[in-house]
N, C-alpha and C positions, 0 to 999 in steps of 0.2 A: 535531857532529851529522851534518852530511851525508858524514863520511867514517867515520862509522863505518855508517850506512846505504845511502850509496851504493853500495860490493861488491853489497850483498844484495838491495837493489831489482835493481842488473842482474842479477845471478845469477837473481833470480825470472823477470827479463824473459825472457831467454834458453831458462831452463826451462820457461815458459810457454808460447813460440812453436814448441818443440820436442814438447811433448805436442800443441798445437795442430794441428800438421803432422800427426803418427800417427795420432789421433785423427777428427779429419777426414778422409785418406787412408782410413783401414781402413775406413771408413763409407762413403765411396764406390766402395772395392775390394767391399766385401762385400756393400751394400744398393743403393746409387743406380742405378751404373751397370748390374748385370744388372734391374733391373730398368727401366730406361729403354730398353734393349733388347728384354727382351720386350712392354714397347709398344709400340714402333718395329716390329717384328714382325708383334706383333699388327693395327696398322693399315695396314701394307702389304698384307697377305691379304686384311682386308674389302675395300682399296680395288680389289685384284684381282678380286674375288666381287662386287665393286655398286661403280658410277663414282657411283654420287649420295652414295655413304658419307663423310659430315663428320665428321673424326675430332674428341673433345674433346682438349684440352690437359691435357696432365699434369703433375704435379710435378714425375717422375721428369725427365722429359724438357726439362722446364724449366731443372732445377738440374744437370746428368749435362757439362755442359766442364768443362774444365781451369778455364775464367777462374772461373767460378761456384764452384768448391773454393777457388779461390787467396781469394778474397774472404768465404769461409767462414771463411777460418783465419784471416785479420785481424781479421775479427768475434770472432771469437771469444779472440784475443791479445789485441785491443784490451778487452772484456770482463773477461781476466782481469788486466790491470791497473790498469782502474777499481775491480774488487772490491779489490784489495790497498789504493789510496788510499782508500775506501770503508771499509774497517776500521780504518784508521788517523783519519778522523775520526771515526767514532762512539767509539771508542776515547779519542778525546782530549773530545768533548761530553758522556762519563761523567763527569770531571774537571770538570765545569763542576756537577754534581749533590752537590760533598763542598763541605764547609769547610774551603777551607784553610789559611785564617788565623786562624780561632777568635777575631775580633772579633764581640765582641756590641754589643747594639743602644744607642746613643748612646756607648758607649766613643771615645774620641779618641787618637789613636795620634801620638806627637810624632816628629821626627826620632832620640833615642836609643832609641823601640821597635825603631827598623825592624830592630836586627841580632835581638831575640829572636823579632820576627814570622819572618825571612828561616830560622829554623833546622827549622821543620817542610818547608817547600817543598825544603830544600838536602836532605834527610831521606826523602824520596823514592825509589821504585826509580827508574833509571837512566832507562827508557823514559818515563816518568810526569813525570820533571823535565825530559827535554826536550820534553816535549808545550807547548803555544802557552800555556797557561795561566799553567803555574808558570811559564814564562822572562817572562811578559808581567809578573807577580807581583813576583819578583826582581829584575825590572831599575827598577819600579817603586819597589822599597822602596830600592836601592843610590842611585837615585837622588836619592830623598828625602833622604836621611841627606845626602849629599854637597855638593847646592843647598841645600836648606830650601825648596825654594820647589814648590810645589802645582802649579802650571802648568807648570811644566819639567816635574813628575813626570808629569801627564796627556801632556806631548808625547810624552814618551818610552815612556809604553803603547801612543799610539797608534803612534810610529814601527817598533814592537814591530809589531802587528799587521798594519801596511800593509805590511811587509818580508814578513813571513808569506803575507800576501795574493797579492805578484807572485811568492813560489818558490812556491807551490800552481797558482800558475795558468801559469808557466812548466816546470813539474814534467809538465804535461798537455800536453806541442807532440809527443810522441809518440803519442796518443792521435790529436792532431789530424791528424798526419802520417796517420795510417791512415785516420783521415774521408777526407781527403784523396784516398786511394791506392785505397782498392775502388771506387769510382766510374772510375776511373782505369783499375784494370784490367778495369772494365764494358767500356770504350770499345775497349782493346786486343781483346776479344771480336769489339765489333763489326767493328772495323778488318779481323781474322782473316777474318769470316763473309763479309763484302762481298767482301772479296779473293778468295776460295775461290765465291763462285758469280759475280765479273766473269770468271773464270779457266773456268770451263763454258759462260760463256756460249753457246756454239756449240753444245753439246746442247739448248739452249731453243731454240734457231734451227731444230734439226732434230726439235722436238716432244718431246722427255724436257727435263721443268722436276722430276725429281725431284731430283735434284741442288742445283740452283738455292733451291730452296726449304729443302733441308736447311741449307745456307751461311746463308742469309737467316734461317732459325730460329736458329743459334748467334749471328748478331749481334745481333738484337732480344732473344734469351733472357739473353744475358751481362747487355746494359744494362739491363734489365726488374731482374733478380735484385740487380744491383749498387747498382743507386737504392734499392731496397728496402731493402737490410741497412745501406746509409747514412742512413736516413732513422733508422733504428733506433737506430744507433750514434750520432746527433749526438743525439736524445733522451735517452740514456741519458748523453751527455756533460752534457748541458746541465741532467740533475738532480743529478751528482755536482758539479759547480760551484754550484750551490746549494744545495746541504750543505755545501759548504768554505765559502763568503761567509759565509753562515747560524754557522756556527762564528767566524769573528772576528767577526764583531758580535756574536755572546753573549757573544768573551771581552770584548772593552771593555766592552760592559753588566754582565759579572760585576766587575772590577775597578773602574769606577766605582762600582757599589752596595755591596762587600766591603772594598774600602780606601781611594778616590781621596773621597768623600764624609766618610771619617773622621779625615782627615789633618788637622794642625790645625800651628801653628806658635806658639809663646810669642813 
């Protein structure tokens, strides 16, 4: 399973982060930054024409650095990776809606069923048998057959699903990493902003703080935008991990209620 998905999950990765970058880019080539200019424009005239003129704060002029795009593109990398593990569980909690073993109600299934039960699940498309279900199913019924014994079979569903459990959530340390990293490159904003008007300071000294205050806005605007879209990003992580947990516990609940209660031993 993971080597024949792993190519393809990277290959997505990559392809992702790459429309990511374009996408982003052209949008700030094309919308953000003229138009954080022509605010920036526009409020230097008023403040020329009337010194009492408080400018509002704008979007444009909010989101228009370098750091504010770079932390765009993660968000939105990071997004499109969640959507691909995101499909691949509802995908797999469909499977949790069939019957796949076609035991009906009070039927008792001995250790010589398990190879005619094992032939529908083995029967499967490709993608569908390796989903958490049927291998939970499979290894379930192999195991029966092999011990005879009931509780070995329930171990080995659950050791099935706990295995499941830590690759789904180790599967997610790149997701994390990018939590991580826009916050991160919030702070390199700041670091830039503060640098760039300690560096003028000597025109504040001689009465122009227009400089000063430009520097100062890119460091407060980097960490301002960066906390935000992390703030976003860890919610959005922290509901897709609760659709994966939420998925192994239905599959144990499905396989306790479907076969582990019907298992019977002479």
């Amino acid at each position: 399973m993971v080597k024949k998905q792993f190519p393809f999950e990277f290959t997505y990765q990559v392809f992702a982060l790459i429309v990511a970058i374009i996408i982003v880019h052209a949008i700030y080539v094309a919308v953000v930054r003229p138009n954080a200019e022509a605010v920036l424009t526009y409020q230097a005239e008023m403040m020329a024409q009337d010194s009492d003129y408080v400018a509002d704060r704008s979007v444009w002029v909010l989101i228009r650095d370098f750091e504010q795009e770079s932390c765009f593109i993660l968000l939105f990398w990071a997004m499109a990776i969640m959507a691909y593990k995101a499909v691949l569980a509802v995908r797999e909690r469909a499977l949790l809606q069939q019957d796949l073993l076609h035991i009906t109600e009070g039927m008792s299934v001995l250790p010589e069923d398990t190879r005619e039960l094992s032939r529908p699940l083995q029967a499967l498309p490709d993608k569908d048998r390796e989903s958490l279900l049927p291998r939970a199913l499979l290894t379930a019924l192999h195991r029966f057959r092999s011990t005879r014994n009931i509780q070995d079979t329930s171990d080995a569903v659950r050791s099935v699903c706990e295995g499941e459990s830590e690759r789904l959530d180790s599967e997610l340390s790149m997701v994390r990493y990018i939590a991580w990293a826009i916050p991160s490159v919030g702070f390199i904003g700041t670091v830039r902003g503060i640098g760039e008007a300690l560096g003028q300071a000597h025109k504040a000294v001689e009465g122009d703080i227009a400089g000063v205050t430009a520097s100062l806005g890119v460091a407060f605007n980097s960490t301002f935008i960066a906390l935000i879209l992390s703030i976003v990003l860890m919610f959005l992580l922290h509901q897709l991990q609760l659709q994966q947990e939420r998925l192994v516990l239905k599959t144990q609940d499905y396989c306790d209620e479907h076969l582990l209660r019907h298992l019977q031993v002479r």
